[in-house]
C-alpha positions as a LaTeX table, in Angstrom:
\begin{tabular}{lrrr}
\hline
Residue & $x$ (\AA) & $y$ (\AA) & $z$ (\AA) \\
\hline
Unk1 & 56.20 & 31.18 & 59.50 \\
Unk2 & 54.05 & 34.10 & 60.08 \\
Unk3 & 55.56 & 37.17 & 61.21 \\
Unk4 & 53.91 & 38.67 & 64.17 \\
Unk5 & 53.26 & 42.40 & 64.88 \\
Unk6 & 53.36 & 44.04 & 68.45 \\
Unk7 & 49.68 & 44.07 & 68.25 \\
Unk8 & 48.93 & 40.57 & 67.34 \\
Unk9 & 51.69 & 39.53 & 70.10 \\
Unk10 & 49.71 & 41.55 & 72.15 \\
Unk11 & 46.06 & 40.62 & 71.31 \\
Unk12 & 46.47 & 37.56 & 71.02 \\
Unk13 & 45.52 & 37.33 & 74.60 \\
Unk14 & 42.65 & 38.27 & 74.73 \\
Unk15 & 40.33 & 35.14 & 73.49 \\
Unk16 & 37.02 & 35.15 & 74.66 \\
Unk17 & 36.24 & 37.99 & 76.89 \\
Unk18 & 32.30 & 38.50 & 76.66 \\
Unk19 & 30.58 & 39.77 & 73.33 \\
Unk20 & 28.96 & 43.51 & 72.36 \\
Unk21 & 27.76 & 44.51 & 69.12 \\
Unk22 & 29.18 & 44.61 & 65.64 \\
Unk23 & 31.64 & 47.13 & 65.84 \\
Unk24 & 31.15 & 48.98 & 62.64 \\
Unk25 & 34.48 & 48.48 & 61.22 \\
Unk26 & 34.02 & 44.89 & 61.32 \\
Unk27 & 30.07 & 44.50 & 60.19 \\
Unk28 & 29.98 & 41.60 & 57.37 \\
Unk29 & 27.09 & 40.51 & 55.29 \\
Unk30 & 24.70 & 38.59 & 57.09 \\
Unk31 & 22.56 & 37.12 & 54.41 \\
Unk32 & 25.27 & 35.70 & 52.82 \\
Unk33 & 27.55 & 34.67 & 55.76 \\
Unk34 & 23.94 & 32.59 & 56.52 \\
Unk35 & 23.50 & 31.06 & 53.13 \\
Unk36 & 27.74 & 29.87 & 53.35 \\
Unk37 & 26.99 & 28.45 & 56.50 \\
Unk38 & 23.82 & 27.13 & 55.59 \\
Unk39 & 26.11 & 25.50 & 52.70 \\
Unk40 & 29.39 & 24.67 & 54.01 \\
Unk41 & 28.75 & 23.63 & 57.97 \\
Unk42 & 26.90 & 20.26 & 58.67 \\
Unk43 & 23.79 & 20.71 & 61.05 \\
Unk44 & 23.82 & 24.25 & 60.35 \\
Unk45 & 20.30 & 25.79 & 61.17 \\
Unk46 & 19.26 & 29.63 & 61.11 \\
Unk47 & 18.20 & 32.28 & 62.13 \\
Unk48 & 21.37 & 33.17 & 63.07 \\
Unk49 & 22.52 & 36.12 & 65.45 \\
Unk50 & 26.29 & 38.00 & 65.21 \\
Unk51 & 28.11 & 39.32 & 68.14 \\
Unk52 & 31.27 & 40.28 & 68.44 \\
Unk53 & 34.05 & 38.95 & 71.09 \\
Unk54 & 35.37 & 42.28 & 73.08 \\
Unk55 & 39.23 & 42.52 & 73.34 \\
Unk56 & 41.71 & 43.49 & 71.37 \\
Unk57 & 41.85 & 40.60 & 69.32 \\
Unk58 & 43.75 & 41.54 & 65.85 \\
Unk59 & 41.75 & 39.13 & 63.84 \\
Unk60 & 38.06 & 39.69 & 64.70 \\
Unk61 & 36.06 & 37.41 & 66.60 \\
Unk62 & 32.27 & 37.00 & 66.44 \\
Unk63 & 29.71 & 34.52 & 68.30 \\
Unk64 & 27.44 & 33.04 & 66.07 \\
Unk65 & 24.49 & 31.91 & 67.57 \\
Unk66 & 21.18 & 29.49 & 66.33 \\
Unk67 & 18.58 & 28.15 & 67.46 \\
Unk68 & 20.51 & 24.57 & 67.79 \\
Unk69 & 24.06 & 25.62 & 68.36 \\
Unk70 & 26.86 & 28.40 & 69.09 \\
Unk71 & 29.83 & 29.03 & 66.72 \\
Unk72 & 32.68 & 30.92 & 66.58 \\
Unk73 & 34.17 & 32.98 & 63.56 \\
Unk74 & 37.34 & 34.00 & 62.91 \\
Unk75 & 38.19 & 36.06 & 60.32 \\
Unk76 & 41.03 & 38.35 & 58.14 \\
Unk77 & 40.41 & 41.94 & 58.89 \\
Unk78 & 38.91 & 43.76 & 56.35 \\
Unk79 & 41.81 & 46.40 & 54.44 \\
Unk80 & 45.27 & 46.58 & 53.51 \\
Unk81 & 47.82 & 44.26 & 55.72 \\
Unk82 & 50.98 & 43.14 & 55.89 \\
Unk83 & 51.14 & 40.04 & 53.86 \\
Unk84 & 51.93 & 37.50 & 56.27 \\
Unk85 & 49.96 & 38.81 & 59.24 \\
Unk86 & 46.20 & 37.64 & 60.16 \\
Unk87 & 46.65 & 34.44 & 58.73 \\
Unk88 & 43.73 & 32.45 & 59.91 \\
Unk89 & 43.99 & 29.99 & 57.40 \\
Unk90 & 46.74 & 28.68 & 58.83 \\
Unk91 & 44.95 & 28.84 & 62.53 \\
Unk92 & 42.18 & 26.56 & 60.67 \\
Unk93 & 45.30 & 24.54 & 59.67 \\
Unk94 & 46.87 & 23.79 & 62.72 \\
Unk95 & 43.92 & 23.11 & 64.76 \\
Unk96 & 42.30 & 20.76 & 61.95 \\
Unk97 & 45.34 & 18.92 & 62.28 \\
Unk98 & 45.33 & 18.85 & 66.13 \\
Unk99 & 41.88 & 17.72 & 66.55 \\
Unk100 & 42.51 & 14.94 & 64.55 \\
Unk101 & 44.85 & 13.72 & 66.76 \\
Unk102 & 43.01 & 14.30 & 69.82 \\
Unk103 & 44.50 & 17.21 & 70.95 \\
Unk104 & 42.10 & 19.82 & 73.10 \\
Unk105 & 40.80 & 22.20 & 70.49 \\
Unk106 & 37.59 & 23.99 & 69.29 \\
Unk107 & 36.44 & 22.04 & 66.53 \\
Unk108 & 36.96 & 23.60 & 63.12 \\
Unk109 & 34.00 & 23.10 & 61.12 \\
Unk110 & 35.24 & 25.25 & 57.82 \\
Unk111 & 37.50 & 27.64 & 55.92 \\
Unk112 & 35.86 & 29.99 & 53.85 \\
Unk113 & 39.06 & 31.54 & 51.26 \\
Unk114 & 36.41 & 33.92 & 49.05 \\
Unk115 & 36.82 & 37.39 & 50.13 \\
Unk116 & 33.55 & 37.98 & 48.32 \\
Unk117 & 31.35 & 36.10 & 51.15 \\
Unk118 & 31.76 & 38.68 & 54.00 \\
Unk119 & 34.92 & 41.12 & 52.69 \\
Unk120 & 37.76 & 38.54 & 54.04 \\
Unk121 & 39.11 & 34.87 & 54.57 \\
Unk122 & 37.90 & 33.51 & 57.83 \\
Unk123 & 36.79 & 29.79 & 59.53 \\
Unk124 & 34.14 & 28.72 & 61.60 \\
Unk125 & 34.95 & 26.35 & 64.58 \\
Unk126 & 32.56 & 25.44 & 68.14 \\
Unk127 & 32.61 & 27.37 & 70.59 \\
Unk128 & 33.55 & 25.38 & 73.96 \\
Unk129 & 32.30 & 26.30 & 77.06 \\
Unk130 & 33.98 & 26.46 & 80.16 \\
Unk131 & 35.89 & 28.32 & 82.46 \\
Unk132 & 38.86 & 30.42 & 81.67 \\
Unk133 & 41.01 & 31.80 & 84.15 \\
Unk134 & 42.60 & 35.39 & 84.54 \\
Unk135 & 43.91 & 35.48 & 87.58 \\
Unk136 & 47.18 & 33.21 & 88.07 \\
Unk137 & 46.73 & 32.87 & 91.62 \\
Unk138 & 43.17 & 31.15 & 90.87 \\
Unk139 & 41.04 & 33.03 & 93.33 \\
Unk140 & 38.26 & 31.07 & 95.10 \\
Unk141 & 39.76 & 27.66 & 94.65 \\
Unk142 & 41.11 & 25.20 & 97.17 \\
Unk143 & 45.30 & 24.07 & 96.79 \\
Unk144 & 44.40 & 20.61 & 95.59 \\
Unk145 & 41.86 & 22.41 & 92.94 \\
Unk146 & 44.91 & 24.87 & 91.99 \\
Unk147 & 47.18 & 22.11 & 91.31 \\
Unk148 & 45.23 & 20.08 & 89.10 \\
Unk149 & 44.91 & 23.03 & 86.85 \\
Unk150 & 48.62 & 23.70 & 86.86 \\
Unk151 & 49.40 & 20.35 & 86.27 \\
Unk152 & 46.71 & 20.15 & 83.60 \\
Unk153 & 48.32 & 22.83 & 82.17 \\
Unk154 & 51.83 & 21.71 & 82.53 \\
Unk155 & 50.32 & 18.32 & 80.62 \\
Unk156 & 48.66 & 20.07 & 77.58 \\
Unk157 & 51.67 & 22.01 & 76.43 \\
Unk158 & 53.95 & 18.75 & 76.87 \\
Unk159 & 51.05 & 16.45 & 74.69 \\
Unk160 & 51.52 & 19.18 & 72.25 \\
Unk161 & 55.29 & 19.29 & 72.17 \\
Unk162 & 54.77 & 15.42 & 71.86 \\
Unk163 & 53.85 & 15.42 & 68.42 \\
Unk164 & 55.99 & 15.05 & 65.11 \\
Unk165 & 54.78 & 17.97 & 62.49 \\
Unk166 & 55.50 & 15.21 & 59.92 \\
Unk167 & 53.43 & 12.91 & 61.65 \\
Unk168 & 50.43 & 14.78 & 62.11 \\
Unk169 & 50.56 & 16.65 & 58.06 \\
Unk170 & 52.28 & 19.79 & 59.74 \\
Unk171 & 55.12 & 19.53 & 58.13 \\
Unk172 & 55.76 & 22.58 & 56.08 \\
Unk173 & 54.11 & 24.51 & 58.69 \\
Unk174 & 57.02 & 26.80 & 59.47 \\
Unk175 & 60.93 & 26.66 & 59.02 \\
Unk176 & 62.88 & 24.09 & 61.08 \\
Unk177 & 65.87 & 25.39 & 62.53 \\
Unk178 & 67.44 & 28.11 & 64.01 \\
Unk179 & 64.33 & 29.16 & 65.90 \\
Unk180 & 66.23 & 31.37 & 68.71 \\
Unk181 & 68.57 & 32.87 & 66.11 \\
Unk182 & 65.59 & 34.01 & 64.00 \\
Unk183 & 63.53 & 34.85 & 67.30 \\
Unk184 & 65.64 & 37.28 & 68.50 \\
Unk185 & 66.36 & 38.66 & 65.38 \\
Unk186 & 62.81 & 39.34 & 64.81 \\
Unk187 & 62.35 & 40.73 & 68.31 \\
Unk188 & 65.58 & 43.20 & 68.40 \\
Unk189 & 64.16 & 44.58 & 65.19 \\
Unk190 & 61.47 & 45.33 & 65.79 \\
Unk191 & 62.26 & 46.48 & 69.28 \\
Unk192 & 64.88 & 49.22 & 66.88 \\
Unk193 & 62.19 & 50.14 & 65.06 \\
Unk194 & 60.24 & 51.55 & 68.03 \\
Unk195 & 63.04 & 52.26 & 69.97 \\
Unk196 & 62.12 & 55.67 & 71.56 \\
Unk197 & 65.10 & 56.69 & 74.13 \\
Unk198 & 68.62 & 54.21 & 74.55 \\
Unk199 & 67.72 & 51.60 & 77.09 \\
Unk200 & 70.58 & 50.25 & 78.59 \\
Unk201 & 69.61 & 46.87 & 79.24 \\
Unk202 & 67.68 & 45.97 & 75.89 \\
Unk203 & 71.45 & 47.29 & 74.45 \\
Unk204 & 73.29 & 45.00 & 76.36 \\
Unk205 & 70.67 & 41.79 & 75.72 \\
Unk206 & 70.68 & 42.46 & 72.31 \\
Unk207 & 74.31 & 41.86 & 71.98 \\
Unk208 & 74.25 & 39.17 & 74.43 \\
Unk209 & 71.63 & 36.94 & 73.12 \\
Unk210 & 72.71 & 36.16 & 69.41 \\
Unk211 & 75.78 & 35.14 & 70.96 \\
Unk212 & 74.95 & 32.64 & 73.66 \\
Unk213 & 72.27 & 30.57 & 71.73 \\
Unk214 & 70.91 & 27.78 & 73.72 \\
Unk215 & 71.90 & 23.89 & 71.77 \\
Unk216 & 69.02 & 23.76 & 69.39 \\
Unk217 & 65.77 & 21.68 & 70.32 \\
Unk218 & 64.06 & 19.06 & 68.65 \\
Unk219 & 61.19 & 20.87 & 65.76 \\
Unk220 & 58.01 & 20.99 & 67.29 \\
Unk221 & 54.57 & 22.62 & 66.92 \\
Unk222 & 54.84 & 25.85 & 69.34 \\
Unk223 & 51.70 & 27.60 & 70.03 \\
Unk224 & 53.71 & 31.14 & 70.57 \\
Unk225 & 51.50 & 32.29 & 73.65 \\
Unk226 & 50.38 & 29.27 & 75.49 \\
Unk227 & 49.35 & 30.27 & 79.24 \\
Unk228 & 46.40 & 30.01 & 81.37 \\
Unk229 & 44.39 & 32.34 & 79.99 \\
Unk230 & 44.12 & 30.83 & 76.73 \\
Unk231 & 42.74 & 27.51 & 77.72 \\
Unk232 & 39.71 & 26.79 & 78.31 \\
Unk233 & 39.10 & 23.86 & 81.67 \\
Unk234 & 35.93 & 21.81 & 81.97 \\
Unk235 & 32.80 & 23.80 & 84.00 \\
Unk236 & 33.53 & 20.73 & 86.97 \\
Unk237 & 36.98 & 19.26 & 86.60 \\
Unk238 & 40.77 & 20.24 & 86.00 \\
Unk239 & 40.50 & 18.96 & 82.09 \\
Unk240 & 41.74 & 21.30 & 79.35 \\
Unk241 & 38.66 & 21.30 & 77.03 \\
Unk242 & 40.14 & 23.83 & 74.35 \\
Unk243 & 43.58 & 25.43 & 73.80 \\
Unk244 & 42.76 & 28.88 & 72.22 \\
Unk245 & 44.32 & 31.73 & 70.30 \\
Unk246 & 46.75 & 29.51 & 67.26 \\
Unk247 & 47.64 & 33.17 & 65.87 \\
Unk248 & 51.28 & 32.99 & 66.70 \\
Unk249 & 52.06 & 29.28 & 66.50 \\
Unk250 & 54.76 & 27.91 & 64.04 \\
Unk251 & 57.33 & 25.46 & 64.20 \\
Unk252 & 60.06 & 25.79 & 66.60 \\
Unk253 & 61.63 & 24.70 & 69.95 \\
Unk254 & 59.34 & 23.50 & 72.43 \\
Unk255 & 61.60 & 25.33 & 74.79 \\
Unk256 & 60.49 & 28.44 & 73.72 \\
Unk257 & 56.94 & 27.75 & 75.13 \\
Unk258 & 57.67 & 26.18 & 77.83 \\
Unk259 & 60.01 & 28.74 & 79.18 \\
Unk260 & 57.47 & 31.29 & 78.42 \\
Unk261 & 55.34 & 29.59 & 80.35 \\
Unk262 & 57.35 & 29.47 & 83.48 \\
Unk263 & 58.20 & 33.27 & 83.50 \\
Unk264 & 54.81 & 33.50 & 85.15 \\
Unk265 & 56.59 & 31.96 & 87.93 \\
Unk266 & 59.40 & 35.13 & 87.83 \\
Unk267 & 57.27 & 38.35 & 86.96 \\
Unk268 & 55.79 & 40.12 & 90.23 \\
Unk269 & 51.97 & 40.56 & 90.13 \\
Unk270 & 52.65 & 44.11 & 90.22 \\
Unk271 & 54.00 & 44.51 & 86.99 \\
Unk272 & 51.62 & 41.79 & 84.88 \\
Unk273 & 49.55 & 38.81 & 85.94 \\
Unk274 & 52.24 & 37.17 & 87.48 \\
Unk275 & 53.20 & 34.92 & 90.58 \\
Unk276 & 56.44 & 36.33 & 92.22 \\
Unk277 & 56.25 & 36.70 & 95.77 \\
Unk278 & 52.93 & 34.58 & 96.16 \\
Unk279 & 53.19 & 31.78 & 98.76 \\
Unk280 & 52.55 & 28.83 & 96.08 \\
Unk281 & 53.05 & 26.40 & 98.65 \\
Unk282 & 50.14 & 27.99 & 100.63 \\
Unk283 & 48.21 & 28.45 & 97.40 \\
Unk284 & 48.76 & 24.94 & 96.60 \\
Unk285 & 50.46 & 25.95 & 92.71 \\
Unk286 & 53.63 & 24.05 & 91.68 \\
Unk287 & 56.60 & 25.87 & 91.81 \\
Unk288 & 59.48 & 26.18 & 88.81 \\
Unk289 & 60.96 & 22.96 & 89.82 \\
Unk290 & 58.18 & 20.96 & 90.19 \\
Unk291 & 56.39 & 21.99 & 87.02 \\
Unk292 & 59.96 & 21.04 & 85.17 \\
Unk293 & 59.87 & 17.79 & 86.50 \\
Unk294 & 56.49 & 17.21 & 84.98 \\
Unk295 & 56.83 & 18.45 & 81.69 \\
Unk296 & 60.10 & 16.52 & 81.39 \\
Unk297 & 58.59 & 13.68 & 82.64 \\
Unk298 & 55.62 & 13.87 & 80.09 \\
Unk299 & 57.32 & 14.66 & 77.36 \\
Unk300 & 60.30 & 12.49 & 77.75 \\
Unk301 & 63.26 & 14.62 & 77.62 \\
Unk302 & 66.08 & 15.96 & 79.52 \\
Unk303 & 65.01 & 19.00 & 82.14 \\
Unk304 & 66.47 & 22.45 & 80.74 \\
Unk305 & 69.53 & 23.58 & 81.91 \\
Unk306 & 69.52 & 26.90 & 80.61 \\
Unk307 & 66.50 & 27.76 & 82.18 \\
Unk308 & 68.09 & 31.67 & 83.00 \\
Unk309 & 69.19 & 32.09 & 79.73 \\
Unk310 & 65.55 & 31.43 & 78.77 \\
Unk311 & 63.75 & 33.57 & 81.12 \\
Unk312 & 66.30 & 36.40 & 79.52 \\
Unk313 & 64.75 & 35.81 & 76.70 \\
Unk314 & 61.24 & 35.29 & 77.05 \\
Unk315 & 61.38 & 38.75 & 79.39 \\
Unk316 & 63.27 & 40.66 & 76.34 \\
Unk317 & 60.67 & 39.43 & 73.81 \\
Unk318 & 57.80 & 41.12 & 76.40 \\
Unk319 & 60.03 & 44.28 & 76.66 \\
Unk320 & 60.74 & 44.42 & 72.78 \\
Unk321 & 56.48 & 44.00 & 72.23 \\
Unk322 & 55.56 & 46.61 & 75.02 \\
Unk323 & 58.50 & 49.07 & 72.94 \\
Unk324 & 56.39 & 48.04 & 70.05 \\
Unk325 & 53.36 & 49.59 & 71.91 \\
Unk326 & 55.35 & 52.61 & 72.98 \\
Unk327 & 56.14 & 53.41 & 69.74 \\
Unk328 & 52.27 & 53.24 & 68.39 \\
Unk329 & 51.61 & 55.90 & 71.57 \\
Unk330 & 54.11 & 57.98 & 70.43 \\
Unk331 & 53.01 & 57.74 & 66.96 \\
Unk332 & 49.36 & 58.63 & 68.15 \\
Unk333 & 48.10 & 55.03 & 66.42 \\
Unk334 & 47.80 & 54.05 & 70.37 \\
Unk335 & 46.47 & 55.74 & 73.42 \\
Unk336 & 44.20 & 53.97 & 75.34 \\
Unk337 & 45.16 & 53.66 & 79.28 \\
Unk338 & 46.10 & 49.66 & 78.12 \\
Unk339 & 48.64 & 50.84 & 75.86 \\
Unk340 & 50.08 & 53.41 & 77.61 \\
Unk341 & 50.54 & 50.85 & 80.91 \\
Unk342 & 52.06 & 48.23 & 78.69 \\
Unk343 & 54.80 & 50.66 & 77.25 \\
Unk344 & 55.91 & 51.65 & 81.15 \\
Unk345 & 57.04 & 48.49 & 81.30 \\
Unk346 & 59.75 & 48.14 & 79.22 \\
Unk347 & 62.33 & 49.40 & 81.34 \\
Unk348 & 61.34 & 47.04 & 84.24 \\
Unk349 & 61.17 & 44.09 & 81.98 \\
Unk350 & 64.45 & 44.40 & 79.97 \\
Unk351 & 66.06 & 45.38 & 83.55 \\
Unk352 & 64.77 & 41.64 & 84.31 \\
Unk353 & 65.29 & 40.02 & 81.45 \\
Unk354 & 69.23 & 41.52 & 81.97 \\
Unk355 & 69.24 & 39.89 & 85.28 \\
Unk356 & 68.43 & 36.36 & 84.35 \\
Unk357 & 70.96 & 36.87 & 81.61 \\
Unk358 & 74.18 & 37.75 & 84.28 \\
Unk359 & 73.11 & 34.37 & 85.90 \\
Unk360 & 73.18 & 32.61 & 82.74 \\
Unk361 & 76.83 & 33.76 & 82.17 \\
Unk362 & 76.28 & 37.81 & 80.78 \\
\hline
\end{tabular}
């Protein structure tokens, strides 16, 4: 399984956010990028223009346009990294596999593993168009428009958690097993490792959690950030056209994203993108209950019963990535206005995170 940094836990939300120029740290050949493609990509047609995707994105992102069609292009950054970070072969991995078996995903056209092409690994997929959505409270839509997108949502993530790795050559994708043990593991250290100034609460969930492990779940493919901002929904309709951003995915327990995706429905829009304190009924968006219905519905199994225990941990994982954050700002490797924002809110979200866990027996 991958192991991912604060930054790529971070970026990886940040898809496709309009293009600028080559940023000069991330230039690549363009003759020969043009003759690969010209050699590895079906249809492929020049002249061919490069832009690169803004955000933070930890593996870089460029458009890649012709005459005929529009790409994308993922690709290693250039340098010295951690060995198991950027990884996009196994992104081209996991969504070759998925579009094979229907599932809503750019199409990959090819992996390119020669670091002598343009100075790292990197794929080429489509790029889909269609509307992605930033705001959860879907601004400028009716209630009946609001709720098809939830429950498209809701639908994706469960046709996902539907499939069997084996089944779909996904097998040896990541470790079965164990997947909150190792999670927050991974997440208190790395959370020590930052750790600026005691914090109460991330002391008390960190000897809390390990010992009040949820049953383990079935193995599943989890997509490690699935939300509405990664999808991309039909230009007219409420159809999930493309699931993006496969940095963080691995096997595990579905419950893991599907918990993170409810905590939407428990952070305050004041302190992220979130949907506390909105009227959903008046907005027309599902609440908790109804959205657990559905996916249990969909995908067949039992609701979640330990859905506080969850929250407590999905909100600790956030707080243990924004100390990750406030540890690059102290170490002057992070300073932008972003960064600093995201590290005020570790306090707030451990202080949550500890409040879900007294109600889940703390």
């Amino acid at each position: 399984m991958t192991e991912a940094t604060d930054s790529q836990a971070l970026d990886a939300q940040t898809a496709f956010s309009g293009t600028r120029e080559v940023d000069d740290r991330h230039r690549l050949d363009e003759a020969g990028l043009d003759a690969w493609l010209a050699a590895n990509v079906e249809g492929y047609a020049g002249p061919l223009t490069i832009r690169q995707f803004k955000g933070g994105q930890s593996n870089p992102t460029y458009e890649l346009t012709t005459p005929g069609r529009t790409y994308v292009l993922r690709r290693k950054p250039p340098g010295a990294l951690l060995a198991s970070a950027h990884a996009v072969d196994r992104e081209f991995a996991v969504i070759s596999a998925l579009q094979a078996q229907g599932f809503p995903v750019a199409r990959p056209y090819a992996l390119c593993t020669d670091d002598g092409v343009i100075g790292s690994i990197f794929y080429v997929m489509e790029k889909v168009e269609g509307r992605i959505f930033w705001d959860l409270k879907l601004p400028g839509l009716t209630p009946p428009e609001r709720r098809a997108i939830y429950d498209a949502q809701v639908d994706t993530l469960a046709a996902l958690h539907r499939l069997e790795p084996d089944a779909v050559g996904l097998a040896d994708y990541g470790k079965a097993g164990n997947y909150f043990a190792r999670q927050v593991g991974r997440w208190t250290k790395q959370y020590r490792a930052s750790e600026i100034e005691p914090i109460g609460a991330m002391d008390r969930l960190i000897a809390f959690l390990p010992d009040s492990l949820p049953p383990e779940g079935p193995t599943r493919i989890v997509h490690g950030d699935f939300r509405l901002d990664n999808l991309i929904l039909d230009p007219a309709e409420a159809k999930v056209r493309a699931v993006l951003d496969w940095e963080l995915s691995t096997l595990g327990d579905p419950m893991a994203d599907f918990s993170y995706l409810l905590i939407a429905w428990v952070i305050p829009a004041s302190l992220r993108n979130g949907l506390a304190g909105a009227d959903l009924e008046a907005l027309g968006i599902p609440s908790v209950a109804e959205t657990v219905e559905r996916y249990a519905q969909k995908t067949g199994t039992a609701a979640p019963t330990n859905l506080d225990w969850l929250f407590a941990y999905n909100l600790f994982r956030l707080a243990a990535i924004c100390q990750g954050i406030a540890g690059r700002v102290r170490d002057g490797t992070a300073a932008s206005a972003h960064a600093r924002a995201m590290a005020a809110q570790v306090g707030p979200l451990s202080d949550a995170a500890w409040g879900f866990a007294g109600k889940a027996g703390a």
